[in-house]
C-alpha positions as a LaTeX table, in Angstrom:
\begin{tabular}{lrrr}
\hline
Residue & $x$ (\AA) & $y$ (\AA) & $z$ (\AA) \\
\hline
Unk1 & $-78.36$ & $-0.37$ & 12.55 \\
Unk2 & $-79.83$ & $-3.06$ & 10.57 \\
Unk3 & $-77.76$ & $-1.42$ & 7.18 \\
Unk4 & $-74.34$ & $-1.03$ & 9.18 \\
Unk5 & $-74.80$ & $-4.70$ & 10.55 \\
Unk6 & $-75.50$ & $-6.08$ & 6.64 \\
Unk7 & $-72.95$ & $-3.57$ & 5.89 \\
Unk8 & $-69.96$ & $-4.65$ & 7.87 \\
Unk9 & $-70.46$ & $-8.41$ & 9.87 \\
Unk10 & $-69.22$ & $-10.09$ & 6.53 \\
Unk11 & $-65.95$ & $-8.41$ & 7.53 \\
Unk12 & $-66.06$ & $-8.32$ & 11.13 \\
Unk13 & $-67.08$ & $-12.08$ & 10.77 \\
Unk14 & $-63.91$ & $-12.76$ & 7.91 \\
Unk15 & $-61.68$ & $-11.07$ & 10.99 \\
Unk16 & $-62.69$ & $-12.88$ & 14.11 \\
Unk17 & $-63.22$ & $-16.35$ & 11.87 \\
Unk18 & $-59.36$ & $-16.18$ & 10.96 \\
Unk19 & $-58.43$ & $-15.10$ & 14.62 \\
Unk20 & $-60.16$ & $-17.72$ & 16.02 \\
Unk21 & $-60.01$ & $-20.47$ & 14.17 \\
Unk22 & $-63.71$ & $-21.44$ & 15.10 \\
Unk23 & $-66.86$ & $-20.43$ & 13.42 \\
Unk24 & $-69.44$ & $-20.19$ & 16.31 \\
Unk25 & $-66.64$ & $-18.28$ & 18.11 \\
Unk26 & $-66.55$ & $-15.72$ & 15.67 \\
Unk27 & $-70.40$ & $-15.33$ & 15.38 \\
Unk28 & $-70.47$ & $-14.94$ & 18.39 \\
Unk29 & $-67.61$ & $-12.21$ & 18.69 \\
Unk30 & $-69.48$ & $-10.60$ & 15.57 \\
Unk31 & $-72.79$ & $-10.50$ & 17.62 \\
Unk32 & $-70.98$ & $-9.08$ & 20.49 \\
Unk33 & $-69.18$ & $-6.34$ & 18.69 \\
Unk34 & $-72.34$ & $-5.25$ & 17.01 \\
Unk35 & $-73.82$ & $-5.08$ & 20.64 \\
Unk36 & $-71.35$ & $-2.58$ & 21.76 \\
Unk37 & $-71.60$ & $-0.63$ & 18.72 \\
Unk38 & $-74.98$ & $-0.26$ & 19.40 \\
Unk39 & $-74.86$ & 0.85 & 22.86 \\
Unk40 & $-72.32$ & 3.29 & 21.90 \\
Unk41 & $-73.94$ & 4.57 & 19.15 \\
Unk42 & $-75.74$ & 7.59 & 20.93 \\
Unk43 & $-72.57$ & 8.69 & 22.38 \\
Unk44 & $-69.90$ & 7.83 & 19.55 \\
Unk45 & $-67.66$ & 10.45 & 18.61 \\
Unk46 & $-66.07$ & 9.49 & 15.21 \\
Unk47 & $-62.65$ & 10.29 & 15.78 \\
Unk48 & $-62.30$ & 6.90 & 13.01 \\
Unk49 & $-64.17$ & 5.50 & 10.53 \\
Unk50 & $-66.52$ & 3.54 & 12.03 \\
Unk51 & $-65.45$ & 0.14 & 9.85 \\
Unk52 & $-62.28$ & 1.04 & 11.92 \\
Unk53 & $-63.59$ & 1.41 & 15.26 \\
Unk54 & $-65.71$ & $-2.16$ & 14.56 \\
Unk55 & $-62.68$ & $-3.79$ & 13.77 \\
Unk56 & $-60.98$ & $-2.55$ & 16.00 \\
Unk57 & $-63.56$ & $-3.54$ & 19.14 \\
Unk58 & $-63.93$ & $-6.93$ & 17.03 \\
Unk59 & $-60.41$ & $-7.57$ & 17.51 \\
Unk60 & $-60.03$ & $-6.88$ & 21.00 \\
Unk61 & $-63.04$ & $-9.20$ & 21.50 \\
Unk62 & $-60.73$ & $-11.63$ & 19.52 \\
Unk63 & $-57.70$ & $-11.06$ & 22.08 \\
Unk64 & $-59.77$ & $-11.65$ & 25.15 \\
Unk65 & $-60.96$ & $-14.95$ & 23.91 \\
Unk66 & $-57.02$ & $-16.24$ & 22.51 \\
Unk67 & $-55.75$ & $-15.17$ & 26.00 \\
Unk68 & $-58.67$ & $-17.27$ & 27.53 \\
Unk69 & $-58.09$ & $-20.02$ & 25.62 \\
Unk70 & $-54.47$ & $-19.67$ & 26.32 \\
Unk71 & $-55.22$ & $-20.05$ & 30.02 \\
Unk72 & $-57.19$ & $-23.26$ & 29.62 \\
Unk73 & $-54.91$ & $-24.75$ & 27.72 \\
Unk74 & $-51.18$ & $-23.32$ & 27.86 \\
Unk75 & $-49.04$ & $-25.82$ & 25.86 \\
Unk76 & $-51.93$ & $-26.99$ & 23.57 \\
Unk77 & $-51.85$ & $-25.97$ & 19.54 \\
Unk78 & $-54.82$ & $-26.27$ & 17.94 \\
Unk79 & $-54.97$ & $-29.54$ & 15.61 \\
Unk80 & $-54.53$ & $-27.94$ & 12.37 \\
Unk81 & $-51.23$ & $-26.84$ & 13.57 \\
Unk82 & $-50.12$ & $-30.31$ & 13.63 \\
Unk83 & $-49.94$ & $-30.74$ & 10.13 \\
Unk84 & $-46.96$ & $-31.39$ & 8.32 \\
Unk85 & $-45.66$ & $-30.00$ & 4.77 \\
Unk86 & $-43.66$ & $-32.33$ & 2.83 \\
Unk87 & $-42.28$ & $-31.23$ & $-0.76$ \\
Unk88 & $-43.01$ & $-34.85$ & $-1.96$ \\
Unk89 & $-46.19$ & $-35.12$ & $-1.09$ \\
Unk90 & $-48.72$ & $-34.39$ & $-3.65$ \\
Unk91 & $-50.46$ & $-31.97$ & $-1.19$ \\
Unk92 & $-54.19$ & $-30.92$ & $-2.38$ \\
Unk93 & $-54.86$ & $-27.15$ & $-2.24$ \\
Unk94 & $-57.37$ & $-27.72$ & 1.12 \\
Unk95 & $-54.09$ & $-29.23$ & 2.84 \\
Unk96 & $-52.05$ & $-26.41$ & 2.02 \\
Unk97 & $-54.69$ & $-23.74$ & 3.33 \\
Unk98 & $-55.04$ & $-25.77$ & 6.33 \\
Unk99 & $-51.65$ & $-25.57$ & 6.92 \\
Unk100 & $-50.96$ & $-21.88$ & 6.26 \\
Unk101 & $-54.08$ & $-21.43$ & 8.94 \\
Unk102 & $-52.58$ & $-23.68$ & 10.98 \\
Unk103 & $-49.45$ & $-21.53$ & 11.25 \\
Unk104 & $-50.69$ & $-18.25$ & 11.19 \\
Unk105 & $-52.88$ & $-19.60$ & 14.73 \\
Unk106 & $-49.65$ & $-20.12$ & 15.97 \\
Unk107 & $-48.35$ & $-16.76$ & 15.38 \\
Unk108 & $-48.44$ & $-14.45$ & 18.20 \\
Unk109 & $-51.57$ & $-12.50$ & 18.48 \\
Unk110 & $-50.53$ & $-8.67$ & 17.07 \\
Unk111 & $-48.63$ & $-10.84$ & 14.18 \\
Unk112 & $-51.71$ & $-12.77$ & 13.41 \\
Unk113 & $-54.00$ & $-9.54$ & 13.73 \\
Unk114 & $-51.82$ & $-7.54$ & 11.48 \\
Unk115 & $-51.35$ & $-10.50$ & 8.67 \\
Unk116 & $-54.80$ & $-10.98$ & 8.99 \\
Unk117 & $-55.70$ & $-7.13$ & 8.47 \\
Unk118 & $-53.34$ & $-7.17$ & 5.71 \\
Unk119 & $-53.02$ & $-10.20$ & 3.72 \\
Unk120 & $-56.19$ & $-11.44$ & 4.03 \\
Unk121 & $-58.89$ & $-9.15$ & 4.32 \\
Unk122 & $-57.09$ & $-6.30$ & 2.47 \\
Unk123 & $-57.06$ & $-3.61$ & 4.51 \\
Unk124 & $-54.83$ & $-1.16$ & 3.67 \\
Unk125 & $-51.22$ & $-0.52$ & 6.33 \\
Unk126 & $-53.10$ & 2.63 & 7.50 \\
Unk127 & $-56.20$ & 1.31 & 8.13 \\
Unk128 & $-55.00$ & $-2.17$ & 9.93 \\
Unk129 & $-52.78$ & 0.42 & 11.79 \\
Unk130 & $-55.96$ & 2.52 & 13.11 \\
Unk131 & $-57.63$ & $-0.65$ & 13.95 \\
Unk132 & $-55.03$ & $-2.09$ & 16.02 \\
Unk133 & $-53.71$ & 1.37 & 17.35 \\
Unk134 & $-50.08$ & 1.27 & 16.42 \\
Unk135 & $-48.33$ & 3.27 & 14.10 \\
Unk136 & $-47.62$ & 2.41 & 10.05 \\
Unk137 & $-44.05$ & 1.58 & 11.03 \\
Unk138 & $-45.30$ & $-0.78$ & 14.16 \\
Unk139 & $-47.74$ & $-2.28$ & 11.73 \\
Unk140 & $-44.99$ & $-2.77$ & 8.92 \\
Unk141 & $-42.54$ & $-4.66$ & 11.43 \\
Unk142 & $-45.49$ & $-6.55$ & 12.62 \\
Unk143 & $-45.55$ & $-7.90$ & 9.18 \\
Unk144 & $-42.20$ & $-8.46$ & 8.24 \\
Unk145 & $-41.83$ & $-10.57$ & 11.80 \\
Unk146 & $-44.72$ & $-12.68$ & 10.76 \\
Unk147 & $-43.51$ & $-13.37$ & 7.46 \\
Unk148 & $-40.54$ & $-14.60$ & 8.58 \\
Unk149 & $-41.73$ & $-17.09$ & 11.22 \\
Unk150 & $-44.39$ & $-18.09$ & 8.70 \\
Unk151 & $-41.87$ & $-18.70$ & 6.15 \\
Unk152 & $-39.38$ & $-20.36$ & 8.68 \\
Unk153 & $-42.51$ & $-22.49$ & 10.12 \\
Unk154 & $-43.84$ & $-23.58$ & 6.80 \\
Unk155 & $-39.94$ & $-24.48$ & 5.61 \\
Unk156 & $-39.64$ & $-26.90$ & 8.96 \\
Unk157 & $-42.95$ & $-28.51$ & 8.51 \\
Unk158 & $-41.74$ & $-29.42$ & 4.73 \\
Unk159 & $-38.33$ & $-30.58$ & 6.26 \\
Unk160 & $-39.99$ & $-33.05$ & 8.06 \\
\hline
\end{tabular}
């Protein structure tokens, strides 16, 4: 277990990290998906890679917590969000990543999950597709809907 943990919790903890917006959280989502994997482990029937299956159970682990959250505090963004982009500033790289994490928090959770997947921890369309068990065409309009409201988020912020 000890290789498949060294093996895959950089990625598992890259995932739940950009999901969550909060280190411990993520550890501790990492932790827990490793947990199940290992109970499941004598009974696991690879029907997926397993990379795909951690994800996957990562990500879900994600989802409970952002719908948690969401109950606690319902018209609350987190404070990264409230940055604004403004073309005159002289914004420093740092700024502009907090910003872009800032909106992508603000996506809605199957957009973040699949621009996450995608754009930042390259997975390729089929695999983010396996892990969040949709099809290549659900994954790609996933996408193209959270490039858009990126795009349109990141233009008002600048407006302003």
């Amino acid at each position: 277990m000890s290789a498949l943990v060294n093996r895959y919790s950089p990625g598992v903890l890259a995932l739940a990290t950009r999901m969550l917006a909060d280190r411990a959280e993520a550890e501790d989502v990492t932790q827990e998906a490793f947990i199940r994997a290992w109970k499941a482990l004598p009974t696991w029937e690879p029907r997926a890679k397993f990379s795909t299956w951690l994800h996957r159970v990562a990500l879900n682990l994600c989802y409970d917590r952002l719908r948690k959250r969401r109950d606690s505090t319902m018209a609350e963004l987190p404070e990264q969000v409230d940055m604004a982009l403004r073309p005159d500033d002289a914004l420093d790289q740092s700024e502009r990543v907090q910003a872009v994490e800032g909106a992508i928090a603000a996506l809605p959770e199957r957009q973040a999950a699949a621009l996450t997947l995608c754009a930042l921890q390259d997975h390729s369309q089929a695999e983010a597709a396996a892990i969040m068990e949709i099809s290549v065409e659900a994954l790609e309009s996933l996408l193209a809907r959270a490039r858009r409201t990126l795009r349109t988020v990141l233009m008002e912020r600048s407006e302003a």
